[in-house]
C-alpha positions in Angstrom: -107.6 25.5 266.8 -108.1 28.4 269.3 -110.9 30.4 269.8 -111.1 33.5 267.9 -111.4 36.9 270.2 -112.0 40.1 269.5 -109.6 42.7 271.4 -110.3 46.3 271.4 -107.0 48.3 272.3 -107.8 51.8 273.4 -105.2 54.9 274.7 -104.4 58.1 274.5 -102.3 59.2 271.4 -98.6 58.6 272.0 -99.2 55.7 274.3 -97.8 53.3 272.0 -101.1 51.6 270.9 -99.6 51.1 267.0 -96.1 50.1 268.2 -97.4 47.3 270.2 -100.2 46.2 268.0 -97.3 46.0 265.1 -95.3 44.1 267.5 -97.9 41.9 268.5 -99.0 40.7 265.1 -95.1 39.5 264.5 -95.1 37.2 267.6 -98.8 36.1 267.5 -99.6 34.5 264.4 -103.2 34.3 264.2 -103.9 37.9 265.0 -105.6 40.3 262.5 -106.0 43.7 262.5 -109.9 44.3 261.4 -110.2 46.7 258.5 -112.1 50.1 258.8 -114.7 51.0 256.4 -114.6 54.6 255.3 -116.7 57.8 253.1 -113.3 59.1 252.5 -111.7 58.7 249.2 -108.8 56.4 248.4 -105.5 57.7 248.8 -102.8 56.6 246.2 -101.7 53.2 246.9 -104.6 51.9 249.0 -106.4 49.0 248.1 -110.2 48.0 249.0 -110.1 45.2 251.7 -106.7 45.6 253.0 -106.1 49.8 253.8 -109.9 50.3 254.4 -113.5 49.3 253.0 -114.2 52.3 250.7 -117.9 53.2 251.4 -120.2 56.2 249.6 -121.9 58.1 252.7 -125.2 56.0 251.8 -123.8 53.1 252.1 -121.9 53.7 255.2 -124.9 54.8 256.6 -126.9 52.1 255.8 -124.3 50.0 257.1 -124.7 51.8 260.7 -128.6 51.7 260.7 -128.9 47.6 260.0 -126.2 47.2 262.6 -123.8 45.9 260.0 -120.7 48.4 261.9 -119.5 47.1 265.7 -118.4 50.9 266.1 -118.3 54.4 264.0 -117.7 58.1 264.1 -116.9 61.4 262.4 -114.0 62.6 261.7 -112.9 65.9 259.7 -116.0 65.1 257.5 -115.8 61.8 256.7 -117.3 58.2 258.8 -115.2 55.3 259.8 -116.2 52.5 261.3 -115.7 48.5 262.2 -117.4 46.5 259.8 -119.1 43.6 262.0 -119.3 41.0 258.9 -114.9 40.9 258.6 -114.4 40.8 262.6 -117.2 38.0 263.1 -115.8 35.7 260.1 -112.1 36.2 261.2 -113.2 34.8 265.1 -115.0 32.0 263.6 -111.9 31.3 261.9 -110.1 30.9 265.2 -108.3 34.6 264.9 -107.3 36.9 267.3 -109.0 40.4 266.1 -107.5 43.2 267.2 -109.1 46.8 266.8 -107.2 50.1 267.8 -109.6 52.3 268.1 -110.4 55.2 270.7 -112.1 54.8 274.2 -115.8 56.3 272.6 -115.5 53.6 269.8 -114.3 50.8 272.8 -117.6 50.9 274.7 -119.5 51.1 271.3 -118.1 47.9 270.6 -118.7 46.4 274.3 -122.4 47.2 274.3 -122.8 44.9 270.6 -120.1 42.4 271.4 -120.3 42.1 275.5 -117.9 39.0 275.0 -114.8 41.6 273.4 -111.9 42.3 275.8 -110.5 45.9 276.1 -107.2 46.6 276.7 -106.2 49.9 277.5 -103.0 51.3 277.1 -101.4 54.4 279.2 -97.8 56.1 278.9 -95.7 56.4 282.8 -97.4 59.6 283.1 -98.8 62.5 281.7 -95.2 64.4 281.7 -93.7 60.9 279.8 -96.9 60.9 277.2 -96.4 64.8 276.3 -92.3 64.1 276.3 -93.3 61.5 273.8 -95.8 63.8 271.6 -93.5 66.7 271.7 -90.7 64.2 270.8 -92.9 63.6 267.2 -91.6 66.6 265.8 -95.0 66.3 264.0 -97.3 68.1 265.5 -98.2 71.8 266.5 -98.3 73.3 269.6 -102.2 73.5 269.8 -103.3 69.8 268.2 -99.9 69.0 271.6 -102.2 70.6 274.0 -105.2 68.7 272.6 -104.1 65.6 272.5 -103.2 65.6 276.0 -106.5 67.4 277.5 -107.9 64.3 274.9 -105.5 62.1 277.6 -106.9 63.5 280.0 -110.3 62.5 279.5 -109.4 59.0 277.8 -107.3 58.2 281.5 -110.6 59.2 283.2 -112.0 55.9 282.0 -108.9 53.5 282.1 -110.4 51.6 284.9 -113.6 50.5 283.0 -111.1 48.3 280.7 -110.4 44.4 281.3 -107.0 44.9 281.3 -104.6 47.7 281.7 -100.8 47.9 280.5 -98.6 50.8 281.6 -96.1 51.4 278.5 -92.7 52.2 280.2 -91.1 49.5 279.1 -91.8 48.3 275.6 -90.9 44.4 275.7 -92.3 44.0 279.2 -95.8 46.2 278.0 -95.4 43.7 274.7 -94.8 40.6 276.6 -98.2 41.1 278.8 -100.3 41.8 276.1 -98.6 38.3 274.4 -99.7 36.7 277.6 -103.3 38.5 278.1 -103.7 37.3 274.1 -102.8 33.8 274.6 -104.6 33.1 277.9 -107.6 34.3 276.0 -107.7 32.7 273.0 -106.7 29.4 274.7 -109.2 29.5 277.0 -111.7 26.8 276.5 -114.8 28.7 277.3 -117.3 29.2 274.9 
């Protein structure tokens, strides 16, 4: 069995974090992507445990204050956060826990769990990354602008990570995270 890891993945919004996370989980078959808990209400078709651990605001809180959550934040009114408990029992199993979560959320994580490895993940440029936004179609000009003075900011900090893959290329990008995966979770260290 290999040893179970825990792998934060951290970039700026239209890096390529989620296409590369998807692709990772259909060439390494012991990685699991760890399950948010959330105050927000369910949306149709999500299920406890597998879209997100449903959590009143009490609960979630209480959750923070024992140190039961490896990483949380606010967003738009409602928490989210890594439930400890899921990530710990999937690396005892010997899995390969991946979290995608944002750079403020990475270094949560690293001051509870100093043995996680963060991988950060950065477009060609910032002309490629805003090509790629604007390419969406989804979004308005302002939330454009934000998310790259967001890039901005999340780039600042690139060089605190373990390991950092430029996404030009989407099978070379894919094929060193596969590599920076393996090596770790064969490694024999304890």
């Amino acid at each position: 069995m290999r040893r179970g890891n825990l792998f934060v993945i951290s970039g700026p919004s239209g890096a390529g974090k989620g296409t590369l996370v998807a692709r990772l989980l259909d060439v390494v078959p012991d990685a699991w992507v760890s399950v948010s808990a959330t105050t927000r209400a369910p949306r149709d078709g999500e299920a406890e445990g597998v879209h997100y651990f449903f959590k009143s605001e009490d609960e979630f809180m209480r959750l923070a204050r024992e140190g039961g959550l490896l990483e949380w934040a606010r967003y738009a009114g409602n928490c989210y956060g890594t439930p400890r408990a899921s990530v710990e029992e999937h690396m005892a199993a010997g899995d390969q826990v991946i979290l995608e979560i944002d750079v403020q959320g990475a270094f949560q994580v690293r001051e509870k769990m100093p043995s996680a490895h963060l991988v950060f993940i950065e477009p060609p440029s910032l002309e490629v990354l805003e090509q790629r936004l604007r390419g969406r179609g989804t979004e308005a000009e302002e939330a454009v602008k934000s998310r790259l003075d967001a890039a901005v900011v999340e780039l600042s900090r690139k060089m605190e990570y373990d390991i950092r893959l430029v996404n030009d290329d989407l099978e070379l990008a894919l094929g060193e995270l596969v590599a920076y995966v393996n090596e770790q979770a064969d490694n024999p260290r304890g």
